[in-house]
C-alpha positions as CSV (number, residue, x, y, z in Angstrom):
1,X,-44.7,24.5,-2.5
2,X,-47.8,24.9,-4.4
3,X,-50.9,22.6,-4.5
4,X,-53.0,22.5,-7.7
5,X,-56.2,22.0,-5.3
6,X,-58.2,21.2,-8.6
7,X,-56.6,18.4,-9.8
8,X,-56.2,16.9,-5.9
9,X,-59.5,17.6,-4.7
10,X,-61.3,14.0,-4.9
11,X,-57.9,13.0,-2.9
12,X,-57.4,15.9,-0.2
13,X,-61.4,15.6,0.6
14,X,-60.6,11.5,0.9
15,X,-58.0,11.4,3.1
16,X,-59.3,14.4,5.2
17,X,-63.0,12.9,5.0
18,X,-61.2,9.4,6.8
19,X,-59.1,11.2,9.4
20,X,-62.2,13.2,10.6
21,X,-64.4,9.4,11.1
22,X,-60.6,8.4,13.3
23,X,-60.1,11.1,15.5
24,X,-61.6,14.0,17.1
25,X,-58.2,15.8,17.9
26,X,-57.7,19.4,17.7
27,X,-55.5,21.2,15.4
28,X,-53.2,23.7,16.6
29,X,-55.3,26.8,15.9
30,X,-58.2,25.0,17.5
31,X,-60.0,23.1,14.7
32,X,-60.6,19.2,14.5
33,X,-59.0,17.5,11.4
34,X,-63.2,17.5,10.1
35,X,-63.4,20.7,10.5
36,X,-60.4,21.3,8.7
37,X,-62.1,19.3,5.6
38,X,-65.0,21.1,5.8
39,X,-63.5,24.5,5.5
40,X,-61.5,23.2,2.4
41,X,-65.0,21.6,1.2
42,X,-66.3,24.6,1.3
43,X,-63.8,26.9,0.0
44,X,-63.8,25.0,-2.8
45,X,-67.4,25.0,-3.4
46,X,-67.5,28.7,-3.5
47,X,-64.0,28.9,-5.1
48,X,-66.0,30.2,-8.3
49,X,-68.1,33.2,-5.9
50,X,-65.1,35.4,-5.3
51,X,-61.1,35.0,-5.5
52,X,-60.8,35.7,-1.8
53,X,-62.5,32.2,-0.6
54,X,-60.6,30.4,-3.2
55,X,-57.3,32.1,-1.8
56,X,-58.1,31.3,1.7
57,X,-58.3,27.4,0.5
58,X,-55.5,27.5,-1.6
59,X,-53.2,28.9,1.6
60,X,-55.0,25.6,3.4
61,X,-54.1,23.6,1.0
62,X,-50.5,24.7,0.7
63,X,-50.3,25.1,5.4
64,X,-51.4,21.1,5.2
65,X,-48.4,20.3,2.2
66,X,-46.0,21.9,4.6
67,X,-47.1,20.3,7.5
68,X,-46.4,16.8,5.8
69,X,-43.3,17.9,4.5
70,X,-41.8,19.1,7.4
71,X,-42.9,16.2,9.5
72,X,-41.8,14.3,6.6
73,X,-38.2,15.6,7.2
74,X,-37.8,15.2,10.8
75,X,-38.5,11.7,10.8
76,X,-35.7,11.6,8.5
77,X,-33.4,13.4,9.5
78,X,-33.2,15.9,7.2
79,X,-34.7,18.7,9.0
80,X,-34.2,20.0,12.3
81,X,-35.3,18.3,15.3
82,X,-38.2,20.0,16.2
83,X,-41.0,18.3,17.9
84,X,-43.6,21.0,19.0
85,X,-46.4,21.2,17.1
86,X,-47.3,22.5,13.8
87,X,-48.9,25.7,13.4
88,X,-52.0,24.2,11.6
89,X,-52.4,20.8,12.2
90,X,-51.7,19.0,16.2
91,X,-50.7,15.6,14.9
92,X,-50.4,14.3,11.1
93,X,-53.1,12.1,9.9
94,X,-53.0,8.5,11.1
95,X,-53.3,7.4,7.6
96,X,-49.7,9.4,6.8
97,X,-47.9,7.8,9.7
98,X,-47.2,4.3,8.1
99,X,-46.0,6.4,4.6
100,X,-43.9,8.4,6.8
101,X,-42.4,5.8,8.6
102,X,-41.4,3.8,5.3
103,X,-39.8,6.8,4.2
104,X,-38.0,7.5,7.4
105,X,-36.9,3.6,7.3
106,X,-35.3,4.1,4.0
107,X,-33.5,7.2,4.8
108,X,-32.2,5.9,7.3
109,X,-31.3,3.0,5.5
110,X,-29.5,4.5,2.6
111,X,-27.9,6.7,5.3
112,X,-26.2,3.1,7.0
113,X,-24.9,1.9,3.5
114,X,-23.3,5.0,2.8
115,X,-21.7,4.8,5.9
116,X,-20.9,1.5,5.1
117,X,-19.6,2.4,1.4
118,X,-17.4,5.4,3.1
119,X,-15.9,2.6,5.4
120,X,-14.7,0.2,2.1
121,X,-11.4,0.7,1.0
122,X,-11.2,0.0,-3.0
123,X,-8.2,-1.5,-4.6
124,X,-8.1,1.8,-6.8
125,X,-8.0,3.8,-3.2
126,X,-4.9,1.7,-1.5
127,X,-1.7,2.8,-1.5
128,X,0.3,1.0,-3.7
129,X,3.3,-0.7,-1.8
130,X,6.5,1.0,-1.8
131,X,9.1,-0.4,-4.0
132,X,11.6,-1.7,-1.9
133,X,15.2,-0.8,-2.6
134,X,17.0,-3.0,-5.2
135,X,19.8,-5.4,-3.3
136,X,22.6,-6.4,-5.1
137,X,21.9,-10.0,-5.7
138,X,25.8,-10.2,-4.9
139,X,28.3,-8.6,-2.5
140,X,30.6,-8.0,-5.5
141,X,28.1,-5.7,-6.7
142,X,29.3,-3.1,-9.6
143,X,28.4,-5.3,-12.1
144,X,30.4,-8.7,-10.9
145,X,27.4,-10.9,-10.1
146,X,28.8,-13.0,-12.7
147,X,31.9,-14.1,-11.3
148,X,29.8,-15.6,-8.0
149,X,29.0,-19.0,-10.3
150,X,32.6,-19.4,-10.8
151,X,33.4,-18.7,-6.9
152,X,30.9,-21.0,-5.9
153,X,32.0,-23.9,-7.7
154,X,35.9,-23.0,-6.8
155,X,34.9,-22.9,-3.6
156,X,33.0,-26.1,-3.6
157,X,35.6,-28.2,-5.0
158,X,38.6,-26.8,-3.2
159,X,36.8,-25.9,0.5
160,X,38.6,-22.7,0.9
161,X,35.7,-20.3,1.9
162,X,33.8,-17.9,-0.6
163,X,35.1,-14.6,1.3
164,X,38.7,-15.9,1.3
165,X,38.9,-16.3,-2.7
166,X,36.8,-12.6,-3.2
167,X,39.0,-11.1,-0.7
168,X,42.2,-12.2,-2.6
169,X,40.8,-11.4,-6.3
170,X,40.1,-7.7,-5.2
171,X,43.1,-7.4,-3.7
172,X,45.3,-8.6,-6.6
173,X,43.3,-7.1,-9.5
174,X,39.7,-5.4,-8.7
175,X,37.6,-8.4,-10.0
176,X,39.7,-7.3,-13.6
177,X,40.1,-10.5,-15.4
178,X,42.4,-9.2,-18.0
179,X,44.5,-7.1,-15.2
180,X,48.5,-7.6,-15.9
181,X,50.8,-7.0,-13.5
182,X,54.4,-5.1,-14.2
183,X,55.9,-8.5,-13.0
184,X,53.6,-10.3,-15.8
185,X,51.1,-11.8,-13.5
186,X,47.6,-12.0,-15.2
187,X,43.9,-12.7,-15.3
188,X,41.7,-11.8,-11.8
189,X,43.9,-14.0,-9.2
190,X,46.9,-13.0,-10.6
191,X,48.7,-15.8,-11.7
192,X,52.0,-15.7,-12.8
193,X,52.7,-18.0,-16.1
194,X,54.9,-20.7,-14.7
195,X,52.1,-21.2,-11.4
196,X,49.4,-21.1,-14.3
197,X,51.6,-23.7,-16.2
198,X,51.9,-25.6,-13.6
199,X,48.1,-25.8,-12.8
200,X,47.0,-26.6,-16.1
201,X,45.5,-23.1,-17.1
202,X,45.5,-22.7,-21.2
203,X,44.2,-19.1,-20.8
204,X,45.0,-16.8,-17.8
205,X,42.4,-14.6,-19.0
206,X,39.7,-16.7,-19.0
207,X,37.9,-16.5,-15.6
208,X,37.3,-19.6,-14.6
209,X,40.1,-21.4,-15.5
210,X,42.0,-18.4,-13.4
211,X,39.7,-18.8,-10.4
212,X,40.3,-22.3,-10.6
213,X,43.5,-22.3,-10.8
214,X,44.2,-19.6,-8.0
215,X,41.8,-21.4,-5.2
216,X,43.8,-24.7,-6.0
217,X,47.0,-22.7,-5.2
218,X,45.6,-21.1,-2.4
219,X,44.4,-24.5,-0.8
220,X,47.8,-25.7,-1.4
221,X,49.7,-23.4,0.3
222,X,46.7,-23.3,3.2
223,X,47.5,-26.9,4.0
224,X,51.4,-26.3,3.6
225,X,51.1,-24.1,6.2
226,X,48.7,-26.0,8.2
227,X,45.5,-23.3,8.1
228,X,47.9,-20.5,8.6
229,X,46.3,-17.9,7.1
230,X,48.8,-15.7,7.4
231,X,51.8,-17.6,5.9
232,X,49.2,-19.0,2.9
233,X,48.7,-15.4,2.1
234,X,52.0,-14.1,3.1
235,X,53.2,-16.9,0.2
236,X,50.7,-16.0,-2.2
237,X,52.0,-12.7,-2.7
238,X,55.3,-13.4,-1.7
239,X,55.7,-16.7,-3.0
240,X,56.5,-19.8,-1.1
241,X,60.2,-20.2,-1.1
242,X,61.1,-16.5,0.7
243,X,58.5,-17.5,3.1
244,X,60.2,-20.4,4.2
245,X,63.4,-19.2,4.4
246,X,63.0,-15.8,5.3
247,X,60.0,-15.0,7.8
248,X,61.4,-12.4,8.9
249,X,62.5,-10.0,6.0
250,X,58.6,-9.8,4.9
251,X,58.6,-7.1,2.5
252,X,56.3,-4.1,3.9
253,X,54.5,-4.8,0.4
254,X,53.5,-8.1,1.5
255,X,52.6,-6.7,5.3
256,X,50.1,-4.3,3.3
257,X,49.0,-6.9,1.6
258,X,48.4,-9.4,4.6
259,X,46.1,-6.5,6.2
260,X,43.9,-5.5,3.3
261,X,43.2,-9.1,2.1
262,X,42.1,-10.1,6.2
263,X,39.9,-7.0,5.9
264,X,38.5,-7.7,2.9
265,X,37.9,-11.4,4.1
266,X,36.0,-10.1,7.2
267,X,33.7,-7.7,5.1
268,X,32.9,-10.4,2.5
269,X,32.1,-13.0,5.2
270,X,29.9,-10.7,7.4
């Protein structure tokens, strides 16, 4: 760094001037802070007699700057932690010290509210929750979240369980409502056109008059069996009469069909 000692010269010899009248302390190449002015004082006086004088103040000049500035960083923080004294001056002038301190309280300072700032966690800087994977909003699933309304309310005005009436559409046509059996039953329970008749179903193809109509069935033959869940379905499939008066000739068809709609029951009603 380099001191225009010129254009500073009312300052340095003020500061210098105030510091020699406060203290009598020795610099670290032996000279008291008034001494040290009056060397500058008088460089500068002859600094017109010969360019060796005024280079002798101006490396004054520039040794006191450096002083300060190194000080200047210690207190801070900024430099390293040296605290033996400085080559040319013991101690910095009394007058510095409140400057210095201000400065160091402000480093520090911005130094505690970057810390601070580091510690914040933006909205921009979050991680963005992780989608969680999309449920089924229905155990049907593949597409047949619309039939649950129509199970619901079958299920509601019958009271034969939910898992019960899926079970027995997937079994008899794979949630198909215009499936058509090689014997001519239709529609997703399967009905067969006299039972549909008979229940009061216009259209076996239209869902809910099918779903209706099957659940009423299947309650039926639940309470002709009295809740045995074997010989409802067994009769379902089977159909009542050979149940009643054959048991025992069950069809493997209708053994098959006994196990896969009881399975199917269990899954739906886990």
């Amino acid at each position: 760094m380099t001191i225009d000692i010129n254009s500073n010269l009312s300052l340095l010899r003020s500061v210098l001037s105030l510091e020699s009248s406060k203290s009598d302390r020795q610099d670290a190449a032996g000279l008291s802070d008034g001494v040290f002015a009056e060397r500058l004082d008088r460089a500068m006086e002859n600094s017109a007699a010969g360019q060796t004088e005024q280079s002798a103040a101006q490396n004054l000049a520039e040794a006191l700057s450096l002083q300060m500035l190194h000080t200047t960083l210690s207190l801070a923080g900024d430099g390293p932690a040296d605290t033996s004294p400085a080559p040319v001056l013991g101690q910095q002038p009394s007058m510095l010290q409140p400057l210095l301190k201000a400065y160091a309280d402000a480093a520090a300072q911005s130094a505690q509210t970057q810390t601070a700032r580091d510690a914040v966690v933006f909205p921009e800087e979050l991680p963005s929750p992780m989608s969680s994977p999309s449920l089924p909003s229905s155990p049907l699933g593949n597409g047949k979240e619309w039939l649950e309304p129509i199970i619901a309310k079958a299920s509601s005005r019958y009271g034969v369980e939910t898992g019960l009436i899926k079970a027995v559409i997937k079994a008899e046509s794979n949630f198909n409502p215009t499936a058509v059996s090689s014997a001519g039953a239709r529609g997703l329970m399967q009905l067969m056109p006299g039972t549909a008749r008979s229940l009061g179903v216009n259209d076996s193809f239209d869902p809910e008059q099918n779903v209706l109509a099957g659940t009423r069935f299947l309650r039926d033959l639940l309470a002709r069996y009295n809740g045995d869940m074997d010989s409802a379905l067994a009769a379902y499939n089977w159909g009542p009469g050979n149940v009643d008066r054959r048991p025992e000739q069950m069809p493997r068809e209708t053994r098959d069909y006994l196990a896969r709609v009881k399975q199917l029951y269990a899954s739906y009603s886990a």
